[in-house]
C-alpha positions as CSV (number, residue, x, y, z in Angstrom):
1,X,15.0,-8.2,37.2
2,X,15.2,-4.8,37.7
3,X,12.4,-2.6,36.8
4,X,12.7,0.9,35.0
5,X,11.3,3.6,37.2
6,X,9.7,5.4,33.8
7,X,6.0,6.9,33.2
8,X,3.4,4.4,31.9
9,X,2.6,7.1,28.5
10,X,0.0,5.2,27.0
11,X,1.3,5.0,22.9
12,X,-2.2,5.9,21.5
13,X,-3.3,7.3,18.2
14,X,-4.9,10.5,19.5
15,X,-1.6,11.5,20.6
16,X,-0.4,11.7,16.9
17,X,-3.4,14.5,16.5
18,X,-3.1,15.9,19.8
19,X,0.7,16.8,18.9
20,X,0.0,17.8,15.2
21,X,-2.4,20.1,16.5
22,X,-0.2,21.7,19.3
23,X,2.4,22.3,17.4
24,X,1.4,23.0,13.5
25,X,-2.3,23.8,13.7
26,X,-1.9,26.3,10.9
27,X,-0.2,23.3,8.6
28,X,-2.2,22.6,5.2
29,X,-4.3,19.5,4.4
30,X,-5.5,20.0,0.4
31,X,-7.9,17.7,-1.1
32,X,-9.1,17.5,-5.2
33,X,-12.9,16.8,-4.4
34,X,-14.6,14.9,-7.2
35,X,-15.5,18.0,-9.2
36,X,-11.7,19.4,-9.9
37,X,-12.1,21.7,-7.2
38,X,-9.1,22.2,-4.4
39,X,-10.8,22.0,-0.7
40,X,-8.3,22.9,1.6
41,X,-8.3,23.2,5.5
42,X,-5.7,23.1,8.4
43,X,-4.6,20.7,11.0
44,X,-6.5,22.6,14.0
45,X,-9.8,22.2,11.7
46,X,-8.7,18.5,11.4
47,X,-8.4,18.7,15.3
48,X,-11.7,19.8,15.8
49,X,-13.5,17.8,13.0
50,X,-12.1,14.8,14.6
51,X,-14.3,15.5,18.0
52,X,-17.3,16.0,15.8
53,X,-16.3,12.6,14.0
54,X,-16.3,11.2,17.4
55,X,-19.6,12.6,18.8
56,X,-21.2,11.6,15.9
57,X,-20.3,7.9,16.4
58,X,-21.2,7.9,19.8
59,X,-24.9,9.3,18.5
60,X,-24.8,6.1,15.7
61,X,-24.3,4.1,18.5
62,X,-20.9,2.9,17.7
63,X,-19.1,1.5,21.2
64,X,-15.6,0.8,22.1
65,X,-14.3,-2.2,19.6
66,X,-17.3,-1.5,17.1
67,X,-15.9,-1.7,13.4
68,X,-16.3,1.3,11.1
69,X,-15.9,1.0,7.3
70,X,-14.8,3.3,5.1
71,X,-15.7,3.2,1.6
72,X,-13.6,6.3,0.1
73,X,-10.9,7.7,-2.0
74,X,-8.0,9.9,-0.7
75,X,-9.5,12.4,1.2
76,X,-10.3,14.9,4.3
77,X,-13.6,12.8,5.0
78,X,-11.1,10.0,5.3
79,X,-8.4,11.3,7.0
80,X,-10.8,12.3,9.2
81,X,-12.0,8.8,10.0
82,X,-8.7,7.4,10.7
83,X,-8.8,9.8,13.6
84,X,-12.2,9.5,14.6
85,X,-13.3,5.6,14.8
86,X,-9.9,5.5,17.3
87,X,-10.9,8.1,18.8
88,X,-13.9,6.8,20.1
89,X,-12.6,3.7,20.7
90,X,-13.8,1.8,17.4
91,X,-11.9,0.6,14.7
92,X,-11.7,1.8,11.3
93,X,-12.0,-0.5,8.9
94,X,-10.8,0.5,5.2
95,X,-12.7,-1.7,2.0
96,X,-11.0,-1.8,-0.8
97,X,-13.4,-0.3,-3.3
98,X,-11.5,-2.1,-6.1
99,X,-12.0,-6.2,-4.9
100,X,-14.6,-8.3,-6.3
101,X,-18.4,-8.0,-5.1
102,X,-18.1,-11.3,-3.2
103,X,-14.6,-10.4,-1.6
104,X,-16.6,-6.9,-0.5
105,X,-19.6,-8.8,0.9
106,X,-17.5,-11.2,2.9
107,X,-15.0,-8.5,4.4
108,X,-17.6,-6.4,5.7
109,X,-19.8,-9.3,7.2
110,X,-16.8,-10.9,8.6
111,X,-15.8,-7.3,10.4
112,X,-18.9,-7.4,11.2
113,X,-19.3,-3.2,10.4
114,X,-21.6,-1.6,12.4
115,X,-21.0,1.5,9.7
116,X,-19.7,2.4,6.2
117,X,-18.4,5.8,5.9
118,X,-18.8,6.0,1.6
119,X,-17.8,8.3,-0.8
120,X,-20.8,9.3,-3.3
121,X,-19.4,8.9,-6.1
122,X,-18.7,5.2,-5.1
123,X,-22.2,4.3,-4.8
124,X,-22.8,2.2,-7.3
125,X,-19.2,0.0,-6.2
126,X,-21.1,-0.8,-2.7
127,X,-24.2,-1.1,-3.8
128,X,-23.5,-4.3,-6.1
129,X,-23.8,-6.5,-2.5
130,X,-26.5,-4.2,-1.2
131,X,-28.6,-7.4,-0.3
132,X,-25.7,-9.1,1.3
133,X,-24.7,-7.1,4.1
134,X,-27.8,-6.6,5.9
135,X,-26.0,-6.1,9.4
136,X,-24.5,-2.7,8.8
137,X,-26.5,-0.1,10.7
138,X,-26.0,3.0,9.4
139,X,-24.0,4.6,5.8
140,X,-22.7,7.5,6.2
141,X,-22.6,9.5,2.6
142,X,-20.2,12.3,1.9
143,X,-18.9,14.1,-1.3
144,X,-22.7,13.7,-2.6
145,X,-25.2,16.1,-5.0
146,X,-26.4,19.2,-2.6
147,X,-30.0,17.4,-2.6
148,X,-28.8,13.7,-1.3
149,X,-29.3,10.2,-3.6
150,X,-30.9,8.0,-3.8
151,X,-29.8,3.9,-3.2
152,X,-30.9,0.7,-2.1
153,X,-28.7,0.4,0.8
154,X,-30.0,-1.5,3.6
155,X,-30.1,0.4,7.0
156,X,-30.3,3.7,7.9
157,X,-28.5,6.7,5.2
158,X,-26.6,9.7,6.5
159,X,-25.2,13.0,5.5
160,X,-21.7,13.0,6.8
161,X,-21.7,17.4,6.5
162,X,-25.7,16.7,8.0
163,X,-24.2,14.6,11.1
164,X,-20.9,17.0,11.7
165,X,-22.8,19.8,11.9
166,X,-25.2,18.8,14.4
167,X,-22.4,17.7,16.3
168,X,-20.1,19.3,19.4
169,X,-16.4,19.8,19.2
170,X,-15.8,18.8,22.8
171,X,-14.8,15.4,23.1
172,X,-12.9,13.4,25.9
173,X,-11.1,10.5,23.9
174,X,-12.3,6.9,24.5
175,X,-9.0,5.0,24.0
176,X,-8.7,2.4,27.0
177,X,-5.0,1.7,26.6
178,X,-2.5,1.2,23.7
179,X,-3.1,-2.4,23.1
180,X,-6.4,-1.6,22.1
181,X,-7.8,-2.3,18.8
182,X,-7.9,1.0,16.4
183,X,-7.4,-0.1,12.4
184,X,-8.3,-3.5,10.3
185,X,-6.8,-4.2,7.1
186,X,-7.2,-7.2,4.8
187,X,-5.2,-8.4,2.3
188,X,-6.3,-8.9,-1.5
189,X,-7.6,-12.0,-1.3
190,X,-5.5,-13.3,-4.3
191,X,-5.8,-17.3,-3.3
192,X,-8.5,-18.1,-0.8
193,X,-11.0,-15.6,1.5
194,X,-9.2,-12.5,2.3
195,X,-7.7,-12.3,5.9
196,X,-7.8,-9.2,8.4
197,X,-4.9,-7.6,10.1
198,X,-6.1,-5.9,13.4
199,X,-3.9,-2.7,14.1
200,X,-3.3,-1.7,17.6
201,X,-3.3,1.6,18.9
202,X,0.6,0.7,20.0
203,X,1.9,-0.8,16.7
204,X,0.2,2.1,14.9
205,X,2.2,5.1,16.6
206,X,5.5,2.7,17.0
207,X,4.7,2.9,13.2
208,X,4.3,6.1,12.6
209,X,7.3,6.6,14.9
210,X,9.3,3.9,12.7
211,X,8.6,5.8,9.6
212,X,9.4,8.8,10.0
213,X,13.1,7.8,10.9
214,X,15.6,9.0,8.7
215,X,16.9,6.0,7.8
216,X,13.5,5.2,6.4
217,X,10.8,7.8,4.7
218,X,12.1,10.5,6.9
219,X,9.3,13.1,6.9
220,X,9.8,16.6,8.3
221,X,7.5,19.5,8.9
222,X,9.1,21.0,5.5
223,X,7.4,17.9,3.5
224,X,4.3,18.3,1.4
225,X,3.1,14.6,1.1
226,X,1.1,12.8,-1.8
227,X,0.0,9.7,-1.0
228,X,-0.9,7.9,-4.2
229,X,-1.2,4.3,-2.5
230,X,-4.8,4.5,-1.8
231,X,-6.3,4.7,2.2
232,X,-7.9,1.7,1.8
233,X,-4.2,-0.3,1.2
234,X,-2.6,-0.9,4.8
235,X,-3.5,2.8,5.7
236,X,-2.0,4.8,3.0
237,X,1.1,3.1,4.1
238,X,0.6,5.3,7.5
239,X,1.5,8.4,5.8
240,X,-1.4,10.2,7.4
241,X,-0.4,9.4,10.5
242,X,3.4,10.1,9.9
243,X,2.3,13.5,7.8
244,X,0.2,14.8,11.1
245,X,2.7,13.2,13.5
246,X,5.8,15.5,12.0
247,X,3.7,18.7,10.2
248,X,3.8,17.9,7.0
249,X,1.1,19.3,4.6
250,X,-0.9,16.2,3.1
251,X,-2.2,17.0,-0.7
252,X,-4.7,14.4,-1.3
253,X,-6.2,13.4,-4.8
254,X,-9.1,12.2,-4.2
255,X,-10.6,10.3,-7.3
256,X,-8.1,12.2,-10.2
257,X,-5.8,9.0,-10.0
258,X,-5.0,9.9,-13.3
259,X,-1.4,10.6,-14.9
260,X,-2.2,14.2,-15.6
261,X,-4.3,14.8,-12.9
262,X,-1.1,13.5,-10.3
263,X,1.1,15.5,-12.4
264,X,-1.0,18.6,-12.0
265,X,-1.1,18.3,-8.2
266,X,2.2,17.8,-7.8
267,X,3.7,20.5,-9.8
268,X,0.8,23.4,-8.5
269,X,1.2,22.0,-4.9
270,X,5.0,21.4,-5.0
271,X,4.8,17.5,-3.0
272,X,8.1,16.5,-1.7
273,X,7.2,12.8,-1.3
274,X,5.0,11.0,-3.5
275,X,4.3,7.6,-2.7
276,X,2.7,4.8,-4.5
277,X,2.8,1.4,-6.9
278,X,4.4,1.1,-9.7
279,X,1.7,0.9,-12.3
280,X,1.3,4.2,-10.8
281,X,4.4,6.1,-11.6
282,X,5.3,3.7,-15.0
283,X,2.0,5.6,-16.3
284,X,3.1,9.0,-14.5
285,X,6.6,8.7,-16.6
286,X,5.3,8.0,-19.8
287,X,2.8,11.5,-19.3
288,X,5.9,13.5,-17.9
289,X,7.4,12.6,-21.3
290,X,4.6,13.6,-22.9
291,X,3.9,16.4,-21.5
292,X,6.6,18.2,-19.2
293,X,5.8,19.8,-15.6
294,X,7.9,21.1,-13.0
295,X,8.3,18.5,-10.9
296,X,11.3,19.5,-9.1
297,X,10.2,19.6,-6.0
298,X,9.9,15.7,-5.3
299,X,12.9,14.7,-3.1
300,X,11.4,11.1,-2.9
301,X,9.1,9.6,-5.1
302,X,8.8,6.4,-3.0
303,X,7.6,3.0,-4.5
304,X,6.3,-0.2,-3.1
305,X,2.7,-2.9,-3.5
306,X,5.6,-4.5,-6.4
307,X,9.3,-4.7,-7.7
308,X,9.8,-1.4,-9.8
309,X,12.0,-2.5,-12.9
310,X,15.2,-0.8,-12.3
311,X,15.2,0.5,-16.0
312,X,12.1,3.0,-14.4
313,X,14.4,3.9,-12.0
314,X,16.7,4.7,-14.0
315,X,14.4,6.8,-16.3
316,X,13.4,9.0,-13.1
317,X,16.4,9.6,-12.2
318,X,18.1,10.3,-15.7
319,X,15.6,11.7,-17.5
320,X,13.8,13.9,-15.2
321,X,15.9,14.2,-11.9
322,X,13.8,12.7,-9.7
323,X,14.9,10.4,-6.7
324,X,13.1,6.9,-6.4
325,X,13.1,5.0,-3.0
326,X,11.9,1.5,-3.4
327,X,10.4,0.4,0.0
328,X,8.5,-2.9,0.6
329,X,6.1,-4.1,3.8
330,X,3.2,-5.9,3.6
331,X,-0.3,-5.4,5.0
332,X,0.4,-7.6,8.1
333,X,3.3,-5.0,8.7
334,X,1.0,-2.3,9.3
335,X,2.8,-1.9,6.2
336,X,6.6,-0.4,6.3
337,X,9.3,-3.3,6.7
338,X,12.2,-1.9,4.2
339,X,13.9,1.3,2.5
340,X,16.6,1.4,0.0
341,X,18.7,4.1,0.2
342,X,22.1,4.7,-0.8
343,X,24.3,4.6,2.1
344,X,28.0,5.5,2.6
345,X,30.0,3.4,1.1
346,X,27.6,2.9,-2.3
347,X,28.7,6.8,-2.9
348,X,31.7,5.9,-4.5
349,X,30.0,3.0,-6.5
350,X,29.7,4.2,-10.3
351,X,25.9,5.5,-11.6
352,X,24.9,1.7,-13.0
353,X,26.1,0.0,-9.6
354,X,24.0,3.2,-7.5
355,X,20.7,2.2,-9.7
356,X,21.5,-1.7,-9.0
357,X,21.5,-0.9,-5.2
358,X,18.1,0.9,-5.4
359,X,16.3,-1.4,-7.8
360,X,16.8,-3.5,-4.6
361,X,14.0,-3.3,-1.8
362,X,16.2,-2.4,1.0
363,X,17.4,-2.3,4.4
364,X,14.8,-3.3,7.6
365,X,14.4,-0.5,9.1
366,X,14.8,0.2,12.7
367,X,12.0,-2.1,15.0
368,X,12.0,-4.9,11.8
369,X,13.8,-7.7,12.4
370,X,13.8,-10.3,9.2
371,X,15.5,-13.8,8.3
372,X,15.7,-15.9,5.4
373,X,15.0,-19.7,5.8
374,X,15.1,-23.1,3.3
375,X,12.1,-25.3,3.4
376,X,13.7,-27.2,6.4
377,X,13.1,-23.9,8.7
378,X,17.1,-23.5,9.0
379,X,18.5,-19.7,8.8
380,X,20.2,-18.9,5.4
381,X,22.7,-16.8,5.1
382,X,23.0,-12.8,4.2
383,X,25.6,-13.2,1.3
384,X,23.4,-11.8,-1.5
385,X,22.9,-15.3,-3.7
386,X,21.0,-17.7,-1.1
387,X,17.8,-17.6,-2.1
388,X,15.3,-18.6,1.2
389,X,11.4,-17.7,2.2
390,X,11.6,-14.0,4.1
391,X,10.3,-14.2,8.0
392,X,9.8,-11.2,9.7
393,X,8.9,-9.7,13.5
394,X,8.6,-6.8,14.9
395,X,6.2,-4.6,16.9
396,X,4.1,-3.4,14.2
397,X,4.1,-7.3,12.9
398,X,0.7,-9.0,13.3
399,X,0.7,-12.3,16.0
400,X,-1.7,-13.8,13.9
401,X,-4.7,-13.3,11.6
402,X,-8.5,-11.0,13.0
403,X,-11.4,-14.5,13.7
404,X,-9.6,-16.7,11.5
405,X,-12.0,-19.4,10.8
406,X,-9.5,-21.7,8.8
407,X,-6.2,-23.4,9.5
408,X,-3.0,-21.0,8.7
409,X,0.4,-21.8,8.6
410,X,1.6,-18.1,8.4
411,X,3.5,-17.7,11.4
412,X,5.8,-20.1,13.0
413,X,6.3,-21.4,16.3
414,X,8.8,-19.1,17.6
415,X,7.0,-16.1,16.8
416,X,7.9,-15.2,13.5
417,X,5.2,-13.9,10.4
418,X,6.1,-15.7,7.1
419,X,5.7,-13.4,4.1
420,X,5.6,-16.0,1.1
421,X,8.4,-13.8,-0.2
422,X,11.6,-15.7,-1.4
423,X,14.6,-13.3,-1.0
424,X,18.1,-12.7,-0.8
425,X,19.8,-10.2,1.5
426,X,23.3,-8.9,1.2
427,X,26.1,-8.7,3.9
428,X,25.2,-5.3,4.3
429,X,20.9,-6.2,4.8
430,X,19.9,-5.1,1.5
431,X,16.7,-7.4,0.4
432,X,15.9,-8.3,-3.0
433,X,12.4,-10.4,-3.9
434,X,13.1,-13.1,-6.3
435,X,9.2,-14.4,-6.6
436,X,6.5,-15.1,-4.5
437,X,7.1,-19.2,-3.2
438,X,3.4,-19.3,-5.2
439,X,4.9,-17.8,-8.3
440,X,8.2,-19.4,-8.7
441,X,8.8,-21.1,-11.7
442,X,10.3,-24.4,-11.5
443,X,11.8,-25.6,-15.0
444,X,13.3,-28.8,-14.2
445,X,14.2,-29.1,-11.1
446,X,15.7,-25.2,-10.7
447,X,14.4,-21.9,-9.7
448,X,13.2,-19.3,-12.3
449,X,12.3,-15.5,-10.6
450,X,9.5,-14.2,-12.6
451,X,9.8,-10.8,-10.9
452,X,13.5,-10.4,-12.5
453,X,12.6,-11.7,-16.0
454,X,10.2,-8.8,-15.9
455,X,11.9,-5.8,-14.8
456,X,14.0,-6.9,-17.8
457,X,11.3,-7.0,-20.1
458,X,10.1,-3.9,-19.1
459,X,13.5,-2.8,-19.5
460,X,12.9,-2.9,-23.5
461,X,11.7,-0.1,-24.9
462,X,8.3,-1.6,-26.6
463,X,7.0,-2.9,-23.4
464,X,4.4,-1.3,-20.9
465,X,4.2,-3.9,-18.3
466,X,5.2,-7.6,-18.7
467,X,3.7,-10.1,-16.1
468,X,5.8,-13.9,-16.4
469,X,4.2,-17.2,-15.1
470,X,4.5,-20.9,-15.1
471,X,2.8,-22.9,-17.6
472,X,3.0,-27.1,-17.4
473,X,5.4,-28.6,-19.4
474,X,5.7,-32.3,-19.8
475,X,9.8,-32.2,-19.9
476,X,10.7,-29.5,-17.6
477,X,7.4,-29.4,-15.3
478,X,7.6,-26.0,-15.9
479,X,8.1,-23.1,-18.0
480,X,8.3,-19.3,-18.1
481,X,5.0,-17.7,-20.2
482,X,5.6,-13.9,-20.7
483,X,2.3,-11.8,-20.7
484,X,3.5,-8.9,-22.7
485,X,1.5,-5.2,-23.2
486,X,3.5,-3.1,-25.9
487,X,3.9,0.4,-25.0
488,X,2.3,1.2,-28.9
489,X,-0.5,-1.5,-29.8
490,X,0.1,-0.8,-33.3
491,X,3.9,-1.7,-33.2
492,X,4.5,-4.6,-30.9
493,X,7.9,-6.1,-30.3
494,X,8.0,-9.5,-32.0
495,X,8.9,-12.8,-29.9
496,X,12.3,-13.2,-31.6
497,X,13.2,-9.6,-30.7
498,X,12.2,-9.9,-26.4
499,X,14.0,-13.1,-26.7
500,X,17.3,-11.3,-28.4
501,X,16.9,-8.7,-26.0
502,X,16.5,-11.1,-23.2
503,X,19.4,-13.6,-24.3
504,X,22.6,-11.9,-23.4
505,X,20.9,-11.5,-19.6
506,X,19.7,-14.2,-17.9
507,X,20.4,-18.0,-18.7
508,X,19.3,-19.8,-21.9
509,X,16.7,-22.3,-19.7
510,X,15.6,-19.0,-18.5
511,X,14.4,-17.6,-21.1
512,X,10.2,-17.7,-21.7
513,X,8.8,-20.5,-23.7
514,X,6.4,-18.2,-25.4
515,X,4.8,-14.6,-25.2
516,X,1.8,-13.3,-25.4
517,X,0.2,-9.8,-26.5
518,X,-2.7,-8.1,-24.5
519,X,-4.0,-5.2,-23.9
520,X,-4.1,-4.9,-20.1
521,X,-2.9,-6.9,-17.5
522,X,-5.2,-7.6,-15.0
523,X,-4.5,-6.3,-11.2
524,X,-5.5,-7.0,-8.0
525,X,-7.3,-4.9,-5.5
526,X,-3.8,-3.3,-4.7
527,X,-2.7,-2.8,-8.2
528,X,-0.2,-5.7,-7.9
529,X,-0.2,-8.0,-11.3
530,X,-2.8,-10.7,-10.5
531,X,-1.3,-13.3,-12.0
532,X,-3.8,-15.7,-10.3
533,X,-6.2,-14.5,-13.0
534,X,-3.5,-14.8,-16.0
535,X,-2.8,-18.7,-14.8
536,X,-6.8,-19.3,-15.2
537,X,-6.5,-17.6,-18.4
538,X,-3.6,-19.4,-19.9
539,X,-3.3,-22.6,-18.2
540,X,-0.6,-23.9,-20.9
């Protein structure tokens, strides 16, 4: 073999900020801080923050590999972190501030965090397992009361403005090499202990690379960004990092996850790309109707965590003008595995067929290779109908899981990551989820998606959300229960209409063997359905 005579250029996260900071230092960073108030700073303030960040692990006695958690919102403070811990060669670990107590306590014993970065205003979140973490060190509180509070957290308590100021802005990076560690994720936890994905230095900035492509979110220096998808879920989706990477101003929103509040920030801070789930943006259409704002800036209002019922899609783009791109990864994908975009020869399709095409999930984009296999391990075919578990690789793909201390069967033996995602791709590598292989439905002896009965139930116009499961049935072995929230409480679509509305659609043994009304469905950490939770409560 014949080696390449190239540089060894180390692909490390502080490069991201050193060329953010080089070349837009003036670039905007805007952040709704938990009173209503806009703070609002610039990259080269970022830049300089960061070295404090860094100096002020050092003095908490954070080394090289050390996990740091972060217990925040959308914010500067955070955005600051994912800088800092990799900056001085720790990791930063993001909690999920909406998982179970027990979930919390394990995840941050398991990382084994030396110190929580938290948000004030999420005190009381973190300190429901107060007495079960005793090996954290240090917390670190920011976005507090001018004259501190009060907890019962164990170690030592901080002021994060207290500790910045104290600290110098000269700072030599400590990053080894690019295969060192710099970010750890975990998923939700939905069935079993949640399980860590350690980020690399590399796959992070291959990420960030990956991501800004134009074939996939495509950020530019003329982008304001939004992300909605919180920090603590697979980075943001590594919009930070992309935002910084290309100079594009971030607009962050901090706790005001509300529907007015998003549309507020958009319209006054006119966002270009908005990204987030799809509870999100069902409940940011229905206020938009409401109550109308000028949101003509978004050029993409990108959508992943879930499916996003092409009749939503359709409602963006025909009722307000607004382009949706459906994307999909996963956590172990650092998250970013697909876009769906129109390409050339859809242009010609007519309006239905263009919606059809982006109700998909998408192409791979460039550094994801995927496959679909049977339950035999052969390679399916890319014709659109086979239906077969999606595998992925790639270089921002994890090998396997962070000190797993139980048997997985997530990756095979030639070096692919299965998703638990049953697909079909198209000739042309367009994806499409039919289920989760856990949430299947199968009514004797055939396959039932419950993802596409319920983008068609949230197709009719009386439902909110819709969630489908199996329930045990003597005959079939299974069925299809639909978990139903009407859009108006006081005016709920009967059972004979959604099955009217559902008949001319899908096929008869498709249809649900019974509905049922609720208020709210219950969601995961992520904001996903967690239809773990709705099988408990409805066991059939």
């Amino acid at each position: 073999m014949l080696t390449g005579l190239m540089m060894d250029y180390q692909l490390t996260i502080d490069r991201v900020l050193e060329h953010g900071n080089r070349l837009y230092p003036h670039k905007k960073i805007k952040t709704k801080l938990p009173d209503g108030t806009l703070h609002e700073y610039c990259f080269h303030d970022l830049y300089g923050r960061v070295k404090r960040l860094c100096n002020v692990l050092e003095r908490l006695g954070v080394e090289p590999g050390d996990r740091v958690g972060t217990f925040a919102w959308n914010n500067f403070q955070h955005v600051e972190l994912y800088f800092g811990a990799p900056g001085a060669g720790a990791v930063v670990h993001t909690l999920n501030i909406r998982l179970f107590p027990d979930q919390l306590a394990y995840i941050i014993n398991h990382a084994e965090d030396k110190v929580i970065f938290v948000d004030a205003t999420l005190l009381p979140l973190i300190e429901t397992v107060a007495d079960k973490i005793g090996g954290v060190e240090h917390f670190v509180l920011f976005n507090g009361p001018p004259g501190g509070v009060e907890t019962n957290l164990p170690g030592q308590i901080h002021d994060y403005e207290q500790l910045m100021t104290a600290a110098n802005d000269e700072y030599s990076w400590r990053v080894e090499g690019e295969n060192q560690a710099m970010g750890l994720c975990y998923t939700s936890g939905t069935t079993g202990h949640p399980k860590g994905s350690l980020y690399s230095h590399r796959s992070m900035y291959l990420h960030t690379v990956g991501s800004c492509q134009a074939a996939a979110i495509g950020l530019t220096e003329n982008d304001v960004v939004m992300p909605v998808v919180p920090q603590f879920h697979a980075m943001a989706w590594g919009l930070p990092y992309a935002a910084i990477n290309v100079g594009a101003g971030l607009a962050l929103p901090g706790p005001h996850m509300q529907p007015a509040a998003l549309a507020e920030l958009i319209e006054t801070e006119r966002v270009t790309v908005a990204a987030g789930v799809p509870t999100i943006w069902n409940g940011l259409y229905h206020e938009l109707k409401e109550n109308r704002r000028d949101i003509s800036c978004i050029r993409a209002l990108v959508v992943g965590g879930s499916a996003m019922p092409r009749s939503l899609i359709e409602a963006y783009e025909k009722e307000l003008d607004v382009n949706v791109v459906h994307a999909w990864g996963m956590t172990e994908m650092s998250p970013l595995g697909t876009v769906s975009k129109l390409l050339s020869h859809h242009q010609e399709l007519p309006q239905a067929q263009k919606w059809d095409v982006k109700a998909r999930q998408g192409y791979p984009i460039s550094g994801v290779d995927m496959r679909i296999v049977n339950e035999e391990g052969n390679e399916l075919p890319w014709d659109g109908t086979t239906m077969g578990e999606l595998q992925v690789r790639g270089p921002w793909v994890v090998r396997e899981y962070y000190k797993l201390d139980e048997g997985e069967d997530s990756f095979t033996a030639d070096g692919w990551f299965r998703t638990g995602d049953v697909v079909t791709i198209t000739e042309d590598g367009f994806m499409t989820i039919t289920d989760r292989t856990k949430d299947l439905v199968k009514s004797g002896g055939e396959w039932i998606s419950s993802v596409e009965l319920e983008n068609l139930l949230m197709g009719h116009t009386q439902v909110l959300e819709a969630a489908v499961i199996a329930v045990p049935d003597d005959r079939w072995q299974e069925r299809p229960l639909a978990v139903i929230v009407p859009t108006d409480a006081s005016d709920p679509p009967s059972a004979d209409q959604l099955q009217g509305f559902l008949e001319p659609q899908v096929a008869r043994w498709w249809l649900p063997e019974g509905y049922v009304f609720i208020d709210e469905i219950p969601k995961t950490g992520t904001g996903k359905f967690d239809k773990k939770v709705l099988r408990e409560r409805y066991p059939g």
